[in-house]
C-alpha positions in Angstrom: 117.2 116.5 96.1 115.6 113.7 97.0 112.8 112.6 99.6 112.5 110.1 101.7 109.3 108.4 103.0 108.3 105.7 105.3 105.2 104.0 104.8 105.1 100.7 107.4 103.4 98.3 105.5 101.8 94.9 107.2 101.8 92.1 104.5 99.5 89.1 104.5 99.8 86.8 107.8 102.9 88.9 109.0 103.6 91.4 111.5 104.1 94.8 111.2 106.8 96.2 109.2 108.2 99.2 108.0 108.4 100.1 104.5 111.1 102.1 102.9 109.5 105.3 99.7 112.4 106.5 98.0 111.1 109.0 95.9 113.5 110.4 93.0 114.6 110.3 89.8 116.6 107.3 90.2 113.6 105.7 92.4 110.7 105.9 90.7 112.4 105.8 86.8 111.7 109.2 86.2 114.3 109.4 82.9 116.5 112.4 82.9 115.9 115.4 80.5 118.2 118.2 78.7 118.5 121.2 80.6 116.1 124.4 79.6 117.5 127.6 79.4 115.4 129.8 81.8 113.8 131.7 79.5 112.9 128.5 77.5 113.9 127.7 74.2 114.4 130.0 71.9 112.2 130.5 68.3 112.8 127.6 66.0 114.3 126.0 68.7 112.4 122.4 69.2 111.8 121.4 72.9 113.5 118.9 74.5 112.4 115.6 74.8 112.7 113.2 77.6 115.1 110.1 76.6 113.2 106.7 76.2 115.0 103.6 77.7 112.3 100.7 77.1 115.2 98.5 78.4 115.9 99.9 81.8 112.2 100.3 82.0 112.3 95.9 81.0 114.8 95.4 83.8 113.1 97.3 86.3 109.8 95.0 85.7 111.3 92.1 85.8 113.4 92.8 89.4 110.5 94.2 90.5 108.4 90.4 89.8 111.5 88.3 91.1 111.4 90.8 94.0 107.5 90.0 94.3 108.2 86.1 94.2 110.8 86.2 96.8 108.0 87.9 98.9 104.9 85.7 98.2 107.3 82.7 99.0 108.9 84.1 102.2 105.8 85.0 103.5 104.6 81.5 102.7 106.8 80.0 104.0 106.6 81.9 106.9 103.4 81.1 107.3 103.6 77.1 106.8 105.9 76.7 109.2 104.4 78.5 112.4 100.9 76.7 111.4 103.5 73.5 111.8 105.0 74.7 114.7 102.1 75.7 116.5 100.5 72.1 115.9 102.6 70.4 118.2 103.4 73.4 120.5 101.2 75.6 121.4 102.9 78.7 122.5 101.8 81.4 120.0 103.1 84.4 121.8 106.9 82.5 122.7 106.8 82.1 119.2 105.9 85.8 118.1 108.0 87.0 121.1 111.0 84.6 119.5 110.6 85.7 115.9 110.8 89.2 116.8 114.0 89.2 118.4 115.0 88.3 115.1 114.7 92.3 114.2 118.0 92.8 116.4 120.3 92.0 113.1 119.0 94.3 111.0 121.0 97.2 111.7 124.2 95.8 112.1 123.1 93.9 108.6 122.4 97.2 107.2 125.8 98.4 108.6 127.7 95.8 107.3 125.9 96.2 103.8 127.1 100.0 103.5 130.2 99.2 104.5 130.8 96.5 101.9 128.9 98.6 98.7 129.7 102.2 99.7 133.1 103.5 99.1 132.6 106.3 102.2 133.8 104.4 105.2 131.9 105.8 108.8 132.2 104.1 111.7 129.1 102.2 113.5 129.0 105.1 115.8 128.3 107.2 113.2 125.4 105.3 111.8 124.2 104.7 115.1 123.8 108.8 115.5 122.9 109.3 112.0 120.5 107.1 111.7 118.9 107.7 115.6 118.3 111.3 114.9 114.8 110.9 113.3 113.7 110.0 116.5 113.9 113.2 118.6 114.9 116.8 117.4 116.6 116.6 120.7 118.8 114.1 119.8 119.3 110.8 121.0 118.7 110.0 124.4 117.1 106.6 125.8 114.0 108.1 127.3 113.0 109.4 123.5 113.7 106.1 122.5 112.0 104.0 124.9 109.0 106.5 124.7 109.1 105.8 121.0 109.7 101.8 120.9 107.3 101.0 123.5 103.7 101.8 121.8 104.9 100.1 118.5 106.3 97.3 119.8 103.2 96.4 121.7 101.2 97.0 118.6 103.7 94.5 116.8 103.6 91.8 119.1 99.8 92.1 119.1 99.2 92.1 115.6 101.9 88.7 115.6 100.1 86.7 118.3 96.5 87.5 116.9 97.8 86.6 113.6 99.3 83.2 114.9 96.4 82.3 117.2 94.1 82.6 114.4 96.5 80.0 112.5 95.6 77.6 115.1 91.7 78.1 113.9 92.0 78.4 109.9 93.9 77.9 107.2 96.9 79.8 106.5 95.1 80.8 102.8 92.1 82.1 104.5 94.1 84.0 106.7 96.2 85.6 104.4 93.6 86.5 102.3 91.5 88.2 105.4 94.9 89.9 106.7 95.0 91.9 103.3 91.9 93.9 104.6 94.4 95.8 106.5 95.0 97.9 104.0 91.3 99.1 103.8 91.9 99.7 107.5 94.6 101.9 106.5 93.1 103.6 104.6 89.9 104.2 106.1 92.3 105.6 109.7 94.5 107.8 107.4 91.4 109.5 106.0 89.6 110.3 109.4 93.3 110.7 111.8 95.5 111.8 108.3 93.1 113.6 106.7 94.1 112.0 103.6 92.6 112.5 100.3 89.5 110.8 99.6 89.0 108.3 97.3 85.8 107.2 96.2 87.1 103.5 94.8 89.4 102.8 98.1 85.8 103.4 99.9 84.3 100.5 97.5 87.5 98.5 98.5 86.9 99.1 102.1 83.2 97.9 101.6 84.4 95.1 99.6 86.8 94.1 102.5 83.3 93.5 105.1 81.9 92.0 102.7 84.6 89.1 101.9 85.0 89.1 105.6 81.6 88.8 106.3 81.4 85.7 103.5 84.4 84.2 105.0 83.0 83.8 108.3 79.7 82.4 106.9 81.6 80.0 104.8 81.4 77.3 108.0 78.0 78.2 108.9 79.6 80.8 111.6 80.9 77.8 113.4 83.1 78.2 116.5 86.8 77.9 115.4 86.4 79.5 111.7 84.4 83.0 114.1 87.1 83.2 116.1 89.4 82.4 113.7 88.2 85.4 111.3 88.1 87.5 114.2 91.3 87.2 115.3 92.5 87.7 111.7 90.2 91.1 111.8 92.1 92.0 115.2 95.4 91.4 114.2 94.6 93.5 110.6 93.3 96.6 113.1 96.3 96.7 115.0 98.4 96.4 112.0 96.7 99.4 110.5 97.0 101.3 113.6 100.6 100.7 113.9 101.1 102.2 110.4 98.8 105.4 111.2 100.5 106.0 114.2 103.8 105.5 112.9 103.0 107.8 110.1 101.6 110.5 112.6 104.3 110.0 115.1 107.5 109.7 113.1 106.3 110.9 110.0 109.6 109.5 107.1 112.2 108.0 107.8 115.0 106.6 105.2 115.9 103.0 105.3 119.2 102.9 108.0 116.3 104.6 110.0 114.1 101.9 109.6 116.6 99.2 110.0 117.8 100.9 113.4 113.9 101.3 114.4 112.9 98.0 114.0 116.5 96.9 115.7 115.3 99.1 118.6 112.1 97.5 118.7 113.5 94.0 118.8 115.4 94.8 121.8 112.5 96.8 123.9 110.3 93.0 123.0 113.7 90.9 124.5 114.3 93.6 127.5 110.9 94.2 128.3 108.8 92.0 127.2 110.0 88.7 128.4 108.2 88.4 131.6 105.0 87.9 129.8 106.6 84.4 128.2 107.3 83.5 131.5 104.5 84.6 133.2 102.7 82.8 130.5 105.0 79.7 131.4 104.2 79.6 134.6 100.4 80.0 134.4 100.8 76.7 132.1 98.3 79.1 129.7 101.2 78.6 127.1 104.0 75.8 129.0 106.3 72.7 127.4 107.5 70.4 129.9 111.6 70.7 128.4 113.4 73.0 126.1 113.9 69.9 123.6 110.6 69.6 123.2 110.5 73.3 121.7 110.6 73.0 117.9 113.6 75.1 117.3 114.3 74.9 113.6 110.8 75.5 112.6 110.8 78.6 115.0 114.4 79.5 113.6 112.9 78.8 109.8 110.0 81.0 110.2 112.3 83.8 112.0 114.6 83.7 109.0 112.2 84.0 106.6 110.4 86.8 108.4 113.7 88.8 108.9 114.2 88.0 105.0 111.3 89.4 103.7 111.5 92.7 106.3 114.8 93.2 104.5 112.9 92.6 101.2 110.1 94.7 102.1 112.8 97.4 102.8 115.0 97.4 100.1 112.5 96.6 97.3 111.2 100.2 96.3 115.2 100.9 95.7 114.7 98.5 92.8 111.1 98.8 91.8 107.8 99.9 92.3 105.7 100.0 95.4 102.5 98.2 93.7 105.0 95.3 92.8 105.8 94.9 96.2 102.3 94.9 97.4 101.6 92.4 94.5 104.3 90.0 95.7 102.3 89.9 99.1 98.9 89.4 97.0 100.4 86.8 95.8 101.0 84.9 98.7 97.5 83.9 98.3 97.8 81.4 96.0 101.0 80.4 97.2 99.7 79.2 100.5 96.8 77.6 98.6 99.3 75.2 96.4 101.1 74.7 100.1 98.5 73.5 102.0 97.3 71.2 99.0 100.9 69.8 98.6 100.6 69.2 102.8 97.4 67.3 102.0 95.5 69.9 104.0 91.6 69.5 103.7 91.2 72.1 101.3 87.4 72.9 101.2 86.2 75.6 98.4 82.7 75.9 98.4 81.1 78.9 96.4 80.8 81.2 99.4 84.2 81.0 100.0 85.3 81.0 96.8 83.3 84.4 96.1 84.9 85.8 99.2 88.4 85.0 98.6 87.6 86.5 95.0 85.9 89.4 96.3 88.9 90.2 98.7 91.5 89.7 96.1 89.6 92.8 94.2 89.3 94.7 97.6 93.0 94.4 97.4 93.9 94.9 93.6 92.2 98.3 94.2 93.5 99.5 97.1 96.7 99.3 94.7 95.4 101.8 92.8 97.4 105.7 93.1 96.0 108.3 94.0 95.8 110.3 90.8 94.7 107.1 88.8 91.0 109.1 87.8 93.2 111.9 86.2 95.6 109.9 84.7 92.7 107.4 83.2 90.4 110.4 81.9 94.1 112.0 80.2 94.4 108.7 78.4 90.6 108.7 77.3 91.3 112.2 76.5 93.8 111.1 74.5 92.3 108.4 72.7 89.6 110.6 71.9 91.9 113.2 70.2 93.9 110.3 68.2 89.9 109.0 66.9 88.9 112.3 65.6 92.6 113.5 64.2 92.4 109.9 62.2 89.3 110.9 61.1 89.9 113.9 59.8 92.9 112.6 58.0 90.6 109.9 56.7 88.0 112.6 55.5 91.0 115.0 53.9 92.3 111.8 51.8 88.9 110.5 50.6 88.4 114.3 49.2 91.5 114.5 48.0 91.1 111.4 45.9 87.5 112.7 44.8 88.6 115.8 43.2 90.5 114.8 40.1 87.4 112.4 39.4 85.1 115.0 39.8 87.5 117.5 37.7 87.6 114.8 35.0 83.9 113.5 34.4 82.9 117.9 34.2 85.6 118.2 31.0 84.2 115.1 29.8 80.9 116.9 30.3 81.6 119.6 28.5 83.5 117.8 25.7 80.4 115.8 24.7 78.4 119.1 25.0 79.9 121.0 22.6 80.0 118.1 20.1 76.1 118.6 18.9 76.5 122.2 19.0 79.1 122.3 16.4 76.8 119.4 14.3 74.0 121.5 14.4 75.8 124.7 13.4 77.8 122.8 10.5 74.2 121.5 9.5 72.8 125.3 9.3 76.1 126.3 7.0 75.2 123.4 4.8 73.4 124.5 1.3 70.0 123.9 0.8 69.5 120.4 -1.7 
């Protein structure tokens, strides 16, 4: 039997989202085995091995860097556009309010997808209950859900506005690069509120993380926009963090119709109840636009659809391959917005401090990647390696003595040949006569 667990997971410059862990034989490429009698095999018997498939293993990689492409250029994307939008119109929480909305297709998406690949029909009703139950024991009722919904959808539209008001401040590289400290913040909350397992090389990535942040902000001499810019960037990592740990703490797993119906119920809690701070915004003129034409619609409809894309992505993508490809494709959004803003003629400045801590970020990141049981897995291999060394070894020893001992057993008869030659000339001398 399979489980199923739910790790949200807040990419570079995006807002919160909620990742999908299948785990499984199917999942996670586990290769199937031939069954064991219970008493194990019998004598003589050999034990079964597990079936290779280097090819499945092949096709799985290379979905799993498509899949990470697709991510580094939605999120890209994504991010290009609201630093476009938000040039001329300078309404970042309309535009986070707006794109998140957006989460109120994918249920029936998901819906819609079952329908068309399973061959079990069930009607959206039964979805709806099926996939609601993970939010009370009790069942579904819309207290439990609004009691649910609200915390995380204020987290979400806080991590989203920080993220978008820091866009206004610095480029969408640096940003990207300082959001992926969220994961040290995850990491460092699920240890002290999880009581994870602790691990000594996510605590160098952590103090890797302050450092490139740190770096960052000294970059520009800690002017004005790029300290408030970084700061905001920090803020809107924090809350993303704290979203995940919560959700994990709260909620616990969840399978992917779950997710899809939680993030649907999210998006409608941000259009019901969180509308009146747009307006009240509006009327304030903190965030106003004189007409609705003026309102950059297919730039805030671009960025939408490329965030709902990669949510789905983000969702479906441990179905097809591994979790540290998925992270990878949002590492690699990096460099992606790097080549953008260089293609927009953006002044790209890359002094060595920066340059140091984009680098020393990136490795933050890369080892934040690492699993949990990668010390025990790398000492098996040295392990390992050190048996293979000393068995060659031997094998090299066994052969060069193997090949010495006919040489050896041929120069000792030789030995003793030429040793009994003078002996028999000296007896044959004695038998001689005398002259």
């Amino acid at each position: 039997m399979r489980k199923h667990r739910v790790f949200p997971l807040t990419a570079c410059n995006s807002p919160v989202l909620a990742l999908t862990w299948v785990e499984g034989n199917q999942q996670t490429g586990a290769l199937p085995t031939q069954a064991v009698p219970a008493g194990g095999p019998e004598v003589g018997e050999d034990r079964p091995q597990p079936r290779c498939r280097p090819l499945a293993a092949l096709g799985r990689l290379a979905r799993g860097l498509a899949l990470a492409a697709c991510l580094a250029l939605s999120w890209a994307g994504m991010s290009q556009l609201a630093k476009l939008a938000l040039r001329d119109f300078a309404a970042p929480f309309f535009v986070a309010w707006y794109s998140t909305n957006w989460n109120l297709l994918l249920f029936p998406a998901y819906c819609a997808g079952h329908s068309l690949i399973s061959s079990e029909r069930r009607s959206p009703l039964k979805h709806f209950s099926e996939c609601s139950r993970f939010l009370s024991e009790d069942g579904f009722s819309l207290r439990a859900l609004l009691m649910r919904t609200a915390p995380f959808c204020v987290l979400w539209i806080l991590t989203s506005y920080l993220y978008l008001m820091a866009l206004g401040n610095i480029s969408a590289a640096d940003a990207s690069a300082l959001f992926c400290c969220n994961k040290a913040f995850v990491f460092l909350l699920s240890w002290i509120v999880l009581k994870d397992r602790f691990m000594g090389v996510r605590i160098v990535a952590a103090i890797l993380s302050i450092t490139g942040i740190v770096m960052m902000a000294y970059a520009d001499g800690f002017r004005g926009d790029s300290i408030v810019g970084v700061a905001l960037v920090v803020g809107s990592a924090s809350t993303s963090a704290l979203y995940k740990v919560l959700f994990k703490l709260l909620l616990g797993s969840a399978r992917f119709g779950e997710a899809a119906f939680f993030l649907t119920a999210l998006g409608a809690f941000n259009l019901v109840f969180l509308a009146w701070v747009s307006v009240v915004l509006y009327v304030t003129r903190v965030e106003h636009w004189t007409s609705a034409p003026e309102v950059p619609w297919d730039q805030l409809c671009g960025l939408s659809a490329l965030l709902l894309v990669f949510n789905i992505l983000i969702n479906c993508g441990v179905a097809v391959t591994t979790p540290t490809l998925v992270s990878l494709g949002v590492f690699l959004s990096i460099p992606v917005n790097v080549a953008a803003d260089v293609y927009r003629g953006a002044p790209l400045v890359l002094g060595d401090v920066r340059l140091y801590a984009l680098l020393i970020l990136g490795l933050a990141f890369l080892l934040l990647l690492l699993p949990e049981e990668w010390d025990s897995v790398g000492l098996g291999l040295l392990a390992k390696l050190g048996r293979e060394t000393e068995e060659k070894e031997e094998e090299e020893k066994e052969e060069e003595s193997a090949e010495g001992r006919p040489q050896a057993r041929g120069r000792t008869r030789g030995a003793e040949v030429g040793s009994s030659l003078p002996c028999l000339r000296r007896s044959e001398t004695r038998d001689l006569p005398a002259a």
